[in-house]
C-alpha positions in Angstrom: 116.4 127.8 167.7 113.4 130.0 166.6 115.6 132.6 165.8 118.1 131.1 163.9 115.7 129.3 161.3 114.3 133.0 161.3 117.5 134.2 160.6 119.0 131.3 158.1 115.4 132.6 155.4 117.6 136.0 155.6 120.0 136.2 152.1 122.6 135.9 154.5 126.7 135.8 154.1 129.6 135.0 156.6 132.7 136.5 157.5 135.4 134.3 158.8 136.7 136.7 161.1 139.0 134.1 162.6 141.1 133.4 159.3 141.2 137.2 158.1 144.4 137.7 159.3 145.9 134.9 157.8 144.5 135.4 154.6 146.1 139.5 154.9 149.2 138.6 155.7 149.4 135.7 153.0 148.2 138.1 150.8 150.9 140.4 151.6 153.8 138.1 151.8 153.1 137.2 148.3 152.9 140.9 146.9 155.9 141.8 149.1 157.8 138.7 147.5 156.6 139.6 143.9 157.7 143.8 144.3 153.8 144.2 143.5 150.7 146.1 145.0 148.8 144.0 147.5 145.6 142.2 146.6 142.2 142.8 149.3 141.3 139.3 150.4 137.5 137.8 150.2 136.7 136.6 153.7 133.3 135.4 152.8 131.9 132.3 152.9 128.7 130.4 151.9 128.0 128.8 155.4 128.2 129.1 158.9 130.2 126.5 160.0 132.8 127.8 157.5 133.8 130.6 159.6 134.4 128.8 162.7 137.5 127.2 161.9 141.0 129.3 162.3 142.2 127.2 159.3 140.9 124.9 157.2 137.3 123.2 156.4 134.7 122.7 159.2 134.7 119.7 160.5 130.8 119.5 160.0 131.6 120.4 156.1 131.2 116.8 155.4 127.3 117.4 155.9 126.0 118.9 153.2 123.1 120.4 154.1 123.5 121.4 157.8 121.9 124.3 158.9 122.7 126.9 161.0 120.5 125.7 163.9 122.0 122.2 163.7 125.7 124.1 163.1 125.2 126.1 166.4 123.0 123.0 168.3 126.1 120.7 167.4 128.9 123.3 168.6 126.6 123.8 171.9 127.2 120.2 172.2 130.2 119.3 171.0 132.8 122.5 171.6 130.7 124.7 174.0 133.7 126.4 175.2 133.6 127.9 171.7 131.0 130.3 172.6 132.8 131.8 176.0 135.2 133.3 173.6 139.2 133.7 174.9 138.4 136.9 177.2 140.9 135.8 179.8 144.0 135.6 177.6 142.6 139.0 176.2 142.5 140.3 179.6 145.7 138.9 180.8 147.0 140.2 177.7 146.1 143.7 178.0 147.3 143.5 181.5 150.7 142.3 180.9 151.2 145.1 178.3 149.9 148.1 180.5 152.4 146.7 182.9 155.3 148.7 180.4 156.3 151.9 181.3 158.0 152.7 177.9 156.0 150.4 175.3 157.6 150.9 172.0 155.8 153.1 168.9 153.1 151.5 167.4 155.1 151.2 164.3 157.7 149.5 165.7 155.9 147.0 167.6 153.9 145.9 164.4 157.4 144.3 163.5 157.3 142.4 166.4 153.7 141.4 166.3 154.3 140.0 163.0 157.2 137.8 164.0 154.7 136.1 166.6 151.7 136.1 163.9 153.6 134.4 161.0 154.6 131.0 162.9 151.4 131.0 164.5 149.4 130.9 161.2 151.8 128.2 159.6 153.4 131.1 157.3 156.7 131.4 156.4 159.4 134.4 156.8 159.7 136.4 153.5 162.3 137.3 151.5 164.0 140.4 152.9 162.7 139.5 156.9 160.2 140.5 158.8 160.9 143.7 159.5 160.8 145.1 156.1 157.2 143.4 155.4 156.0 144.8 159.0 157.2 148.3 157.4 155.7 147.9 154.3 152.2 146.6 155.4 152.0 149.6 157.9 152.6 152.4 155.7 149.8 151.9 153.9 146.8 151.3 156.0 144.9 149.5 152.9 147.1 146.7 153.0 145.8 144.1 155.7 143.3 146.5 157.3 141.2 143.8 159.1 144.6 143.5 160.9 146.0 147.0 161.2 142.9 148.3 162.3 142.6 145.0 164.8 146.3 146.2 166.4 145.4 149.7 166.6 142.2 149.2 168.4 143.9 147.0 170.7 146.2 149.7 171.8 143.8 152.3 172.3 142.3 149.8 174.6 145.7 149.2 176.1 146.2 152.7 176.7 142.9 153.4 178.5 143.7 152.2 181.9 140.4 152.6 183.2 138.7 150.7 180.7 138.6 146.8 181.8 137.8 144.1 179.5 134.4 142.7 180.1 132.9 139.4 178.3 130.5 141.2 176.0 133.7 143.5 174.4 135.3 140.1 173.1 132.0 139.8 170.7 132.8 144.0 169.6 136.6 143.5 169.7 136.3 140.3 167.7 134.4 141.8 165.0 136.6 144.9 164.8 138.8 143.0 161.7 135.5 142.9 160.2 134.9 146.5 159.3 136.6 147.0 156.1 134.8 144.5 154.5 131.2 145.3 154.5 129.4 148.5 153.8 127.8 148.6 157.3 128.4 147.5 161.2 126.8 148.2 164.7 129.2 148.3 167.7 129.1 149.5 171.2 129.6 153.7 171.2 133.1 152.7 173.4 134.3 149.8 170.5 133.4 152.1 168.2 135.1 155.5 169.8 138.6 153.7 169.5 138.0 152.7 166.1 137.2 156.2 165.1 140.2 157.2 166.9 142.5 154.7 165.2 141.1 155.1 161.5 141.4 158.9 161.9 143.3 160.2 158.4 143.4 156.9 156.6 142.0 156.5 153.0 139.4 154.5 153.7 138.2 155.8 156.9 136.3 152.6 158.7 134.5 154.7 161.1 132.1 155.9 157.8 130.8 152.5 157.9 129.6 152.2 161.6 126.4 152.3 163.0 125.2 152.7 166.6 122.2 150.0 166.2 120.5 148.2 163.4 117.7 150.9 163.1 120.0 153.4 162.1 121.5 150.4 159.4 117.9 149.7 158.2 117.0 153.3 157.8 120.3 153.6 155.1 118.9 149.9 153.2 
């Protein structure tokens, strides 16, 4: 608890990581629809309990002033399982897809990928399907690049057979969406291999923003 009052007298931001890919992709179904450039979403947020929810206000919003030591003491208590992160499904997940011996091209798949993402963040089906928006967001990796970078990572994991899941890569994994929207980021030297691997010719290359520790991040402050 120490800690977190220590860290709340920080000027500190969040990032709802959950809802990034929602917001992309609603971004992007609204360009696509309008035959117009796509607009980079704001994922930040004022308080902590703000980026917990997938969708939607937290339901502590209603107190005005709770802190983040009350925020995180009231999920401890109320939603623990909140904390454990979904690791299994990730690992069953990863599993399951190894288990192809043809997957399809990365391109390809994004099509499908989308058809399971759109119901599952209450979006609709644009104009002109599915597949056209799936081709249109990946050739140009600045359009959703929490989530194209997110589904690239995942399937340099996916192709690394030796590399098994553990519980602490959920936090790295998690945060991976994160990258194009801050100016710098630690992760693990493995997390952060595939993302160098999966950013490698894009624009906006989001391994320039990654850090090994936060030493190296305050030394650049």
């Amino acid at each position: 608890m120490r800690r977190l009052i220590d860290l709340e007298s920080l000027p500190t931001a969040y990032l709802v990581d959950g809802q990034i890919a929602r917001r992309e992709l609603l971004s992007a179904i609204q360009a696509f629809g309008d035959r117009r450039e796509y607009v980079p979403v704001d994922p930040y947020v004022d308080r902590f309990d703000a980026a917990i929810p997938l969708s939607g206000p937290a339901p502590t919003a209603i107190y005005l002033h709770h802190s983040l030591p009350e925020t995180v003491l009231t999920i401890w208590q109320e939603a623990p399982e909140l904390f454990r992160g979904p690791i299994e499904q990730l690992r069953a997940l990863i599993e399951a897809d190894r288990k192809f011996s043809r997957p399809p091209g990365l391109a390809i798949h994004f099509r499908e990928k989308l058809r399971r993402d759109l119901p599952l963040y209450g979006l609709s089906e644009p104009p002109g399907g599915v597949d056209a928006l799936a081709d249109w967001i990946y050739e140009c990796p600045d359009r959703c690049p929490g989530t194209r970078l997110n589904y690239e990572v995942y399937h340099h994991l996916r192709r690394n057979v030796g590399d098994q899941p553990e519980a602490s890569d959920f936090g790295d994994f998690a945060h991976v969406r994160c990258t194009p929207y801050v100016d710098l980021m630690t992760l693990d030297r493995r997390m952060a291999d595939y993302v160098r691997r999966s950013g490698q010719g894009w624009r906006n290359d989001p391994a320039r923003r990654l850090r090994h520790d936060l030493s190296a991040i305050l030394q650049e402050l």
